[in-house]
TORPA-4810 file (N, C-alpha, C, O; in nm, 3 decimals):
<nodes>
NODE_1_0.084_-0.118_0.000_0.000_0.000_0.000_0.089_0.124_0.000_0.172_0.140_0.089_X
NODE_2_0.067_0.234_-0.124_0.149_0.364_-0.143_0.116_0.443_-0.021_0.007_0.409_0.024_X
NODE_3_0.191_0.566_0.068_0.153_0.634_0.150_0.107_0.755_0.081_0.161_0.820_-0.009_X
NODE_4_0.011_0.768_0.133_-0.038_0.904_0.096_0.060_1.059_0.070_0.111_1.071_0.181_X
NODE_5_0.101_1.153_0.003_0.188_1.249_0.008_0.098_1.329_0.075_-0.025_1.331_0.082_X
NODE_6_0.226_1.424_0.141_0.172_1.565_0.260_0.054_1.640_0.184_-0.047_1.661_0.253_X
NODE_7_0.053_1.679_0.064_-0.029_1.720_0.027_-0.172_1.698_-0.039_-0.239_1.774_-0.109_X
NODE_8_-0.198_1.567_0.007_-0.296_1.518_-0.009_-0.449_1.559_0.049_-0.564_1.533_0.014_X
NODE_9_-0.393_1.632_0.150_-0.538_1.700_0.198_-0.540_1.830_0.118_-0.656_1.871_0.113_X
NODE_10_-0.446_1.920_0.047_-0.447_2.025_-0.039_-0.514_1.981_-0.197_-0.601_2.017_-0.276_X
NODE_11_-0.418_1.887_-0.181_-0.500_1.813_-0.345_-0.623_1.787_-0.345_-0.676_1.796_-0.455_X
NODE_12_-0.694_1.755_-0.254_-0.872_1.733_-0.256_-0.916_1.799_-0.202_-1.032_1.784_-0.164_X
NODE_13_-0.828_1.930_-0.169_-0.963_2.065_-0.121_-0.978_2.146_-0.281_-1.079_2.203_-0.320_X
NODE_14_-0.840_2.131_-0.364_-0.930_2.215_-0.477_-0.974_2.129_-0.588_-1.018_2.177_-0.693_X
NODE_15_-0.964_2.014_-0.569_-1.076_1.929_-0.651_-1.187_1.984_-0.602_-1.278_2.035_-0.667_X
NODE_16_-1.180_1.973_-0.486_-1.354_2.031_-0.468_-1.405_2.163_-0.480_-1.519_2.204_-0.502_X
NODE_17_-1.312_2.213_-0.463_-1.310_2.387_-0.541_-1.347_2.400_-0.675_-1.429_2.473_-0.730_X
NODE_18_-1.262_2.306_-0.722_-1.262_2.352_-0.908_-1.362_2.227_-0.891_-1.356_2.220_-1.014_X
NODE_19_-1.466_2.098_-0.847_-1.572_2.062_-0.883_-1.682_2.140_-0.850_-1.771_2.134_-0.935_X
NODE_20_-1.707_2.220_-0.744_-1.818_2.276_-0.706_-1.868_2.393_-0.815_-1.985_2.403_-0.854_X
NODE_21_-1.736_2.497_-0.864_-1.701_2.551_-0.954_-1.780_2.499_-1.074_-1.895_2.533_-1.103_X
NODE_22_-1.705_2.413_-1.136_-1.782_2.334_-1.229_-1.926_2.331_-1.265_-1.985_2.388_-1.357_X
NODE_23_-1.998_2.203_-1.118_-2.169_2.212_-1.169_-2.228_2.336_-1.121_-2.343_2.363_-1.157_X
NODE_24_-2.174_2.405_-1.056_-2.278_2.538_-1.024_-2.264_2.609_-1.186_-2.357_2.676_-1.228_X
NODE_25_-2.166_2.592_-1.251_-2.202_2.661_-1.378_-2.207_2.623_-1.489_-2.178_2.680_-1.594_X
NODE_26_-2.272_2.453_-1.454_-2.279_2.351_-1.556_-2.441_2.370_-1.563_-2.511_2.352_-1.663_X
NODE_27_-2.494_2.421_-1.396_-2.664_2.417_-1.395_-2.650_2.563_-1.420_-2.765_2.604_-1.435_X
NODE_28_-2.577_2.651_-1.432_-2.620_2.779_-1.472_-2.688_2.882_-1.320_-2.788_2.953_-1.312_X
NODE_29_-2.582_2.850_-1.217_-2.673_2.907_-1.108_-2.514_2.962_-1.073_-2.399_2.918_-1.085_X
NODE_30_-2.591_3.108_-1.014_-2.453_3.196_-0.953_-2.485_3.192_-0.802_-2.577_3.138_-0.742_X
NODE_31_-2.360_3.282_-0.752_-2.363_3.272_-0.538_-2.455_3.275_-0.505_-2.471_3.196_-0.412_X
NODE_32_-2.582_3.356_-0.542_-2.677_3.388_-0.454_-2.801_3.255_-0.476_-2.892_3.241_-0.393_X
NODE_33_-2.790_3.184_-0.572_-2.898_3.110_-0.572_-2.864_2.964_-0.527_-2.944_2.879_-0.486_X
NODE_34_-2.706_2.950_-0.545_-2.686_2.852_-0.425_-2.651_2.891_-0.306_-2.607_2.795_-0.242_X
NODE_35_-2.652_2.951_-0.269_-2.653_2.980_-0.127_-2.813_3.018_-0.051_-2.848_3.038_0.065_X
NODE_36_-2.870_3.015_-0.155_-3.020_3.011_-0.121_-3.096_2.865_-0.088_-3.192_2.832_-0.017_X
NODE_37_-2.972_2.775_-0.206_-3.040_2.640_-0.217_-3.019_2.606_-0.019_-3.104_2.583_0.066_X
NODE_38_-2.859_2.619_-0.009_-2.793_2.546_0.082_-2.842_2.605_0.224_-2.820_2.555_0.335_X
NODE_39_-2.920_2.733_0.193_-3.013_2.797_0.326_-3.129_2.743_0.332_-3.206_2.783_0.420_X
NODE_40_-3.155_2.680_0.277_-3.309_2.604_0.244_-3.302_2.463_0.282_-3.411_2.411_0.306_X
NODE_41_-3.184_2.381_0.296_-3.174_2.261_0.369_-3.104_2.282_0.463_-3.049_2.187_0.517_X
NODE_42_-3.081_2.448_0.524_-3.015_2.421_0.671_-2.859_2.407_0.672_-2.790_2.327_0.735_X
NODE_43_-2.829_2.488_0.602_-2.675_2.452_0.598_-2.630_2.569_0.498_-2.594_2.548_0.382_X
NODE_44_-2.637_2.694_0.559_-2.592_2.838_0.509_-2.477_2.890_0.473_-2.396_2.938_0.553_X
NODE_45_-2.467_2.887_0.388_-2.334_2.959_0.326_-2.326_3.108_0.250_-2.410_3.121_0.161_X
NODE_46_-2.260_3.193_0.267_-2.304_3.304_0.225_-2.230_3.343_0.041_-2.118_3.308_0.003_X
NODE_47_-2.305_3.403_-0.022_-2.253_3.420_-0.118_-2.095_3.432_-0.123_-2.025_3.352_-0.186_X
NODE_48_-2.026_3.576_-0.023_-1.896_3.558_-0.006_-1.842_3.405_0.045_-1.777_3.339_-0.036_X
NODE_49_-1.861_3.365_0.141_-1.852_3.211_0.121_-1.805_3.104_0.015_-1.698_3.044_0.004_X
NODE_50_-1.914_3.100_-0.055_-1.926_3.046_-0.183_-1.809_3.094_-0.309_-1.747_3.009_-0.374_X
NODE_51_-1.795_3.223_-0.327_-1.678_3.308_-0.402_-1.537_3.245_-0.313_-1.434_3.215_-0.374_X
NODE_52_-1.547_3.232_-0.187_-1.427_3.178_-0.128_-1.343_3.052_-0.148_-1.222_3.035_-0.165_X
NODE_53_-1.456_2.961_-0.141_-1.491_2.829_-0.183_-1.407_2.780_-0.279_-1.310_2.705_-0.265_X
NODE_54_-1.467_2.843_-0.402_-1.428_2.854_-0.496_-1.288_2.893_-0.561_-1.253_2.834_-0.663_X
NODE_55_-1.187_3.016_-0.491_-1.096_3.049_-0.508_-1.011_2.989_-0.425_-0.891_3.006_-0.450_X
NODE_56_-1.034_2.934_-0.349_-0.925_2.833_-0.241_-0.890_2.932_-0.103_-0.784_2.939_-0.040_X
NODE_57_-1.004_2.998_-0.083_-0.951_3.077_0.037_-1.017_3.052_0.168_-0.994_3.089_0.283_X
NODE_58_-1.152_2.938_0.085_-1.219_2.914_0.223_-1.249_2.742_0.192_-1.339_2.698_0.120_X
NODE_59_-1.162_2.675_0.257_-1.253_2.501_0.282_-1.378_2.503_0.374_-1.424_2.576_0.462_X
NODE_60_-1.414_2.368_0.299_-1.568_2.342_0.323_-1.563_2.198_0.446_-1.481_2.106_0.445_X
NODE_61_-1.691_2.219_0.558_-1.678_2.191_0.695_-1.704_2.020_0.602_-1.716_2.001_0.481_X
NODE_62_-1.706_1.923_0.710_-1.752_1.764_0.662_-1.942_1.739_0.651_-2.010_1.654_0.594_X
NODE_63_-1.979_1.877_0.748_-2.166_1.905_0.704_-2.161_1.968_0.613_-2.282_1.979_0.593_X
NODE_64_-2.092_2.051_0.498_-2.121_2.122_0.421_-2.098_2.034_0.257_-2.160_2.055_0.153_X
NODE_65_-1.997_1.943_0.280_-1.935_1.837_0.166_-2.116_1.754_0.112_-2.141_1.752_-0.009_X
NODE_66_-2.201_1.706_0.193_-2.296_1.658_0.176_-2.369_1.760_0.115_-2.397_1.748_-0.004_X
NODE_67_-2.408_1.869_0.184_-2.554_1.987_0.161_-2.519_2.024_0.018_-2.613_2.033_-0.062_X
NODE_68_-2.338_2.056_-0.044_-2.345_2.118_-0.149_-2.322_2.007_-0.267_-2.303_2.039_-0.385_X
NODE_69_-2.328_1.852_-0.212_-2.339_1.807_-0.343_-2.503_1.754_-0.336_-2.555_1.710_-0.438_X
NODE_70_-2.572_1.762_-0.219_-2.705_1.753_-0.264_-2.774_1.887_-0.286_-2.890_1.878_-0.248_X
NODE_71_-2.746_2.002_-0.330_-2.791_2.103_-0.429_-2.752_2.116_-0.503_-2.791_2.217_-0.561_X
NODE_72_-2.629_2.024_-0.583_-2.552_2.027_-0.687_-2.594_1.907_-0.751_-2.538_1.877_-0.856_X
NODE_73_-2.687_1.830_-0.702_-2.737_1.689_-0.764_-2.658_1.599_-0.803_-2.677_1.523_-0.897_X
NODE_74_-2.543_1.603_-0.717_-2.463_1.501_-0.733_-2.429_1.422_-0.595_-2.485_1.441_-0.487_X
NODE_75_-2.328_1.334_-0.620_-2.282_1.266_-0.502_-2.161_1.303_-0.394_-2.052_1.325_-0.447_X
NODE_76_-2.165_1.309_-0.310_-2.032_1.417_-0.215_-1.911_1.334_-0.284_-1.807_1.400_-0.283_X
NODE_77_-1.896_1.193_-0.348_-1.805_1.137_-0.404_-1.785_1.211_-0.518_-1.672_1.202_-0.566_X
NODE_78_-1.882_1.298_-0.588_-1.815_1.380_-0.726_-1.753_1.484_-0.699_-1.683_1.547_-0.779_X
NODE_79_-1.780_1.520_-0.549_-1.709_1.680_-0.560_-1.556_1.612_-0.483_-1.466_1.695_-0.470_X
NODE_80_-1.527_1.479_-0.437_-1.366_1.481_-0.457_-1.292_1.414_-0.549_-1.180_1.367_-0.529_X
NODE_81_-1.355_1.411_-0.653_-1.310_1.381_-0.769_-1.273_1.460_-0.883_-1.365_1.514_-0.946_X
NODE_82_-1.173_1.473_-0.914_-1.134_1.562_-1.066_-1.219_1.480_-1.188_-1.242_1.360_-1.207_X
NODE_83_-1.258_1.624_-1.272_-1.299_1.586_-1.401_-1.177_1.516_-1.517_-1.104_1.579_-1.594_X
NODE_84_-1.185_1.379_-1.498_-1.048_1.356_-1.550_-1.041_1.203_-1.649_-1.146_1.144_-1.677_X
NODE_85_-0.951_1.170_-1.680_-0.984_1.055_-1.769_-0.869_0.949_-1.633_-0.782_0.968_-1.548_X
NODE_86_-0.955_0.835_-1.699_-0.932_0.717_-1.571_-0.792_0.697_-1.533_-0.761_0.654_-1.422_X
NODE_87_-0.661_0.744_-1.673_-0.512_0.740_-1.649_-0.478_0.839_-1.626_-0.356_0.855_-1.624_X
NODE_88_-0.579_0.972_-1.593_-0.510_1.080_-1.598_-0.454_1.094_-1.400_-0.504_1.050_-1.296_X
NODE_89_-0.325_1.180_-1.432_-0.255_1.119_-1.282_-0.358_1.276_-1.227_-0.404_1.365_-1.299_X
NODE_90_-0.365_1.260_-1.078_-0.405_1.383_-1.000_-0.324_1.424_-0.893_-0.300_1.377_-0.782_X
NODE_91_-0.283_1.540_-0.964_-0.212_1.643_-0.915_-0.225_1.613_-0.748_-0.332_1.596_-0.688_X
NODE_92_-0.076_1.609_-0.684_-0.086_1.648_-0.543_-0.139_1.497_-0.479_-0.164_1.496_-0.358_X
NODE_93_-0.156_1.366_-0.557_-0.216_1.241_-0.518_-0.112_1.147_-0.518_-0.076_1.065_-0.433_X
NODE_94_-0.085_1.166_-0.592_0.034_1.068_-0.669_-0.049_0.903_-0.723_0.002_0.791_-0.729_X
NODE_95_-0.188_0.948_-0.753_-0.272_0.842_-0.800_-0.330_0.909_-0.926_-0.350_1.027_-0.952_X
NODE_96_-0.350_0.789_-0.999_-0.415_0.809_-1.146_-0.544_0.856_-1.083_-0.536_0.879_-0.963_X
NODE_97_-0.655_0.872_-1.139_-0.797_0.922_-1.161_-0.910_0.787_-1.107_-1.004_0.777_-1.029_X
NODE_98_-0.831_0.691_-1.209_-0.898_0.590_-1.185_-0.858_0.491_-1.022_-0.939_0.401_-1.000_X
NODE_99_-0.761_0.505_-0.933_-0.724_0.453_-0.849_-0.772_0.548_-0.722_-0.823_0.506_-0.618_X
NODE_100_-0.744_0.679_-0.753_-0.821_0.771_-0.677_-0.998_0.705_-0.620_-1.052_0.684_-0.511_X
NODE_101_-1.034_0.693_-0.749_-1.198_0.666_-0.753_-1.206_0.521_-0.686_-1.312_0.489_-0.633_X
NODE_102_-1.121_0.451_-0.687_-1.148_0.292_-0.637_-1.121_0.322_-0.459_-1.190_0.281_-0.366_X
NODE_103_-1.008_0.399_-0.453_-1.005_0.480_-0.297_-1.109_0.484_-0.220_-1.142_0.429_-0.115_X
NODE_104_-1.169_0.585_-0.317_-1.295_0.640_-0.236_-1.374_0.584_-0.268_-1.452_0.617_-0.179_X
NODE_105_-1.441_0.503_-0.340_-1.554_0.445_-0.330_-1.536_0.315_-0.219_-1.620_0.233_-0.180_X
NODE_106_-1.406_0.328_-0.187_-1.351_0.193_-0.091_-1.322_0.059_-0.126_-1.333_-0.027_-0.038_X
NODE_107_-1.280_0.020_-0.266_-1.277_-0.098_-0.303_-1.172_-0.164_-0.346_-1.165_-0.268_-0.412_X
NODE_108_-1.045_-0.055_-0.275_-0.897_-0.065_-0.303_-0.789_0.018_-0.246_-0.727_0.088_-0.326_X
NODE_109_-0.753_0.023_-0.115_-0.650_0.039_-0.073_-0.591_0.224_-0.137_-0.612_0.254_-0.255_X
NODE_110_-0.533_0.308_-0.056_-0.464_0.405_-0.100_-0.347_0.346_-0.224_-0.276_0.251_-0.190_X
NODE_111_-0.330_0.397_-0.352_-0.232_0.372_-0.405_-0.190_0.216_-0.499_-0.085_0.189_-0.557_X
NODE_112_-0.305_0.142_-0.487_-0.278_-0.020_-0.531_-0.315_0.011_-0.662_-0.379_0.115_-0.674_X
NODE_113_-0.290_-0.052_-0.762_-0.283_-0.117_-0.870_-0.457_-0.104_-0.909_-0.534_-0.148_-0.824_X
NODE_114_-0.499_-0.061_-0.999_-0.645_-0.120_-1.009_-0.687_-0.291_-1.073_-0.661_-0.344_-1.181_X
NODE_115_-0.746_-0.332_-0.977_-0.743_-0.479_-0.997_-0.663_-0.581_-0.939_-0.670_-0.704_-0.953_X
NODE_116_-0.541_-0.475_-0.834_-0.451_-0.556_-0.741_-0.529_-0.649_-0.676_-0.643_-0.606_-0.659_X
NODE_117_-0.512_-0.755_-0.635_-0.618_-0.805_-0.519_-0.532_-0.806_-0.402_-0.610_-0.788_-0.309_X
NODE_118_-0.388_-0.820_-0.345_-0.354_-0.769_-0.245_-0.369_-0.890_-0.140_-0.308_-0.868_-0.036_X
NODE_119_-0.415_-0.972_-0.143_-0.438_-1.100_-0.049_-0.504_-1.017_0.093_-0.606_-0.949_0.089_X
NODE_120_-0.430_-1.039_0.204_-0.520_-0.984_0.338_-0.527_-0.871_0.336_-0.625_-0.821_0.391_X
NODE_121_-0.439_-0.795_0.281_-0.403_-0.639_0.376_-0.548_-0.575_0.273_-0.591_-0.469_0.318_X
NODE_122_-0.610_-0.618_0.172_-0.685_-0.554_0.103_-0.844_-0.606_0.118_-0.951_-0.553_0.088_X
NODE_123_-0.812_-0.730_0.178_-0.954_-0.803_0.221_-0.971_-0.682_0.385_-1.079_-0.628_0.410_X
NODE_124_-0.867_-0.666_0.459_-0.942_-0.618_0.584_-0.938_-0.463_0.542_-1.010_-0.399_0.618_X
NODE_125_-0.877_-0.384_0.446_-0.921_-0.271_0.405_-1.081_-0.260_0.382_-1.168_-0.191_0.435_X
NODE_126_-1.080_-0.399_0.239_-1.243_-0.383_0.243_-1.362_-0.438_0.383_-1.484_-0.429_0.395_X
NODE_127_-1.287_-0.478_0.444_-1.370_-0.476_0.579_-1.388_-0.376_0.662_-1.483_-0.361_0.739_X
NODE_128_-1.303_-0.313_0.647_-1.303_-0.192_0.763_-1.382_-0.058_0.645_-1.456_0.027_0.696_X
NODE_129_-1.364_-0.057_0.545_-1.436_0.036_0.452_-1.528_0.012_0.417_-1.562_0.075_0.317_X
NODE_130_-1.608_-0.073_0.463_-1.762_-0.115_0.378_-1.851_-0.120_0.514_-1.815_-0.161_0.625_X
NODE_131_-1.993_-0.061_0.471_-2.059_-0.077_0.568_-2.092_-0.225_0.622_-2.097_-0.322_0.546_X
NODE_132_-2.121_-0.234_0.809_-2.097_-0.345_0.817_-2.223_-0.411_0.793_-2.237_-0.497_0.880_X
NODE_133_-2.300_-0.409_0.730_-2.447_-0.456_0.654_-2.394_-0.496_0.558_-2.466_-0.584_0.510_X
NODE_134_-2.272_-0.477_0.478_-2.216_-0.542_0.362_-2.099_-0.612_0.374_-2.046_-0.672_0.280_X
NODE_135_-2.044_-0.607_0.517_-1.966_-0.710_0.532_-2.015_-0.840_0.628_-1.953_-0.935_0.675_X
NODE_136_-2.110_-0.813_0.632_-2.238_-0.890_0.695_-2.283_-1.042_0.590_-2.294_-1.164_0.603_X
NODE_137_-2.297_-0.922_0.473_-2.399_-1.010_0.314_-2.238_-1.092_0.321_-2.228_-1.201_0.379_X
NODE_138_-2.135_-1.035_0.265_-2.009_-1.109_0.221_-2.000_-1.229_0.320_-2.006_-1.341_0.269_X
NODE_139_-1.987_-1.219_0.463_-1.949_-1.320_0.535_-1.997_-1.464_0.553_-1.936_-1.569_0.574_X
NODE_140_-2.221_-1.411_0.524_-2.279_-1.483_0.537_-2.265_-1.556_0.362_-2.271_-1.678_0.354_X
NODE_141_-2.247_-1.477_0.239_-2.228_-1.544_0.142_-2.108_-1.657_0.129_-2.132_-1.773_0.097_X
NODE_142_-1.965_-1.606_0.160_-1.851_-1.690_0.199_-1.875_-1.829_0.246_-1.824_-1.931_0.203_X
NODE_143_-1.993_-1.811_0.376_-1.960_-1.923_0.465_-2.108_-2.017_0.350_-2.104_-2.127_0.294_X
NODE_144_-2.177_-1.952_0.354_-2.270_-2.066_0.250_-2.164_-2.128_0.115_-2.175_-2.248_0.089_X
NODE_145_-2.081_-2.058_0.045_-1.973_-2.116_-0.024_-1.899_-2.244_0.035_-1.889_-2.358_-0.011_X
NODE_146_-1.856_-2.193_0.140_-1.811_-2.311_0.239_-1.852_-2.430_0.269_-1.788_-2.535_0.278_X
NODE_147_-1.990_-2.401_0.287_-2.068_-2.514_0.301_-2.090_-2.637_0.207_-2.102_-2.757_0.231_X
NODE_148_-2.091_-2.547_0.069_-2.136_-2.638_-0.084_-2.001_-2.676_-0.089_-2.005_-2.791_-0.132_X
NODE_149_-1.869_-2.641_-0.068_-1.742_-2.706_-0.102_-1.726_-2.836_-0.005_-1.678_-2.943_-0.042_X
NODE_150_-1.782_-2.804_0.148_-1.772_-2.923_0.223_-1.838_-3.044_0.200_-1.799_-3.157_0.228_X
NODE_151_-2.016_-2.983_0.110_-2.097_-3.071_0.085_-2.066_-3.178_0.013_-2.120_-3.289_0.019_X
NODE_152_-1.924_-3.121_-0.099_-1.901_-3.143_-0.199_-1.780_-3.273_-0.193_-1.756_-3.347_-0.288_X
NODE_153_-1.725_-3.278_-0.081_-1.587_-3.353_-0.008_-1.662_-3.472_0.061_-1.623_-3.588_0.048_X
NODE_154_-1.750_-3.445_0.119_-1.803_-3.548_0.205_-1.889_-3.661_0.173_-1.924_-3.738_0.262_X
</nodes>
């Protein structure tokens, strides 16, 4: 597993700068009407705010990552993602686009290979990163596997 570089928390504050950037003027809406949206579910940001946001002078709280990608109709996973092609590397990551995205969606380790399988160290990653309702389904699927292989010996 690659270690993360120091600047890895800089590198995904202006992804989310330059994504928020993006769909607010992909839907055609300026400061004041999202900041109207994001006052309307309780989670206020002020136009200056928003201009801040945007220029890298103000990061956004871990309640605000949710509110502005649900008035942006997207997923809080798009706003830390660069608009990018799957080999394209991201700045400040030292991960392609596409390894980034397997990161965060949790289905691969900081830095692995896409498609590494990694033997343990990547099985208890995906244990500790998946909700445990889905490491629940996996365990109980595994051990019914288990069962038909024993059925299968005996």
């Amino acid at each position: 597993m690659t270690s993360p570089p120091e600047e890895l928390g800089d590198a995904i504050a202006k992804i989310i700068a330059e994504r928020i950037k993006q769909l607010r003027e992909d839907l055609g809406i300026g400061y004041a009407e999202l900041s109207r949206r994001l006052k309307a579910i309780g989670c206020p940001i002020p136009e200056l705010g928003l201009s801040k946001i945007e220029s890298r002078d103000r990061r956004i709280s871990a309640d605000e990552l949710p509110a502005l990608a649900y008035v942006l109709g997207v997923s809080p996973m798009t706003l830390l993602m660069p608009d990018a092609a799957a080999n394209d590397a991201v700045d400040g990551t030292g991960l392609t686009a596409e390894q980034l995205w397997a990161w965060l969606r949790g289905d691969e380790p900081f830095g692995s290979a896409p498609g590494d399988r990694g033997g343990r160290a990547r099985l208890e990653f995906l244990a500790r990163s998946q909700p445990s309702w889905i490491v629940g389904e996996l365990d109980d699927a595994i051990r019914a596997i288990q069962r038909k292989r024993d059925e299968g010996r005996g």
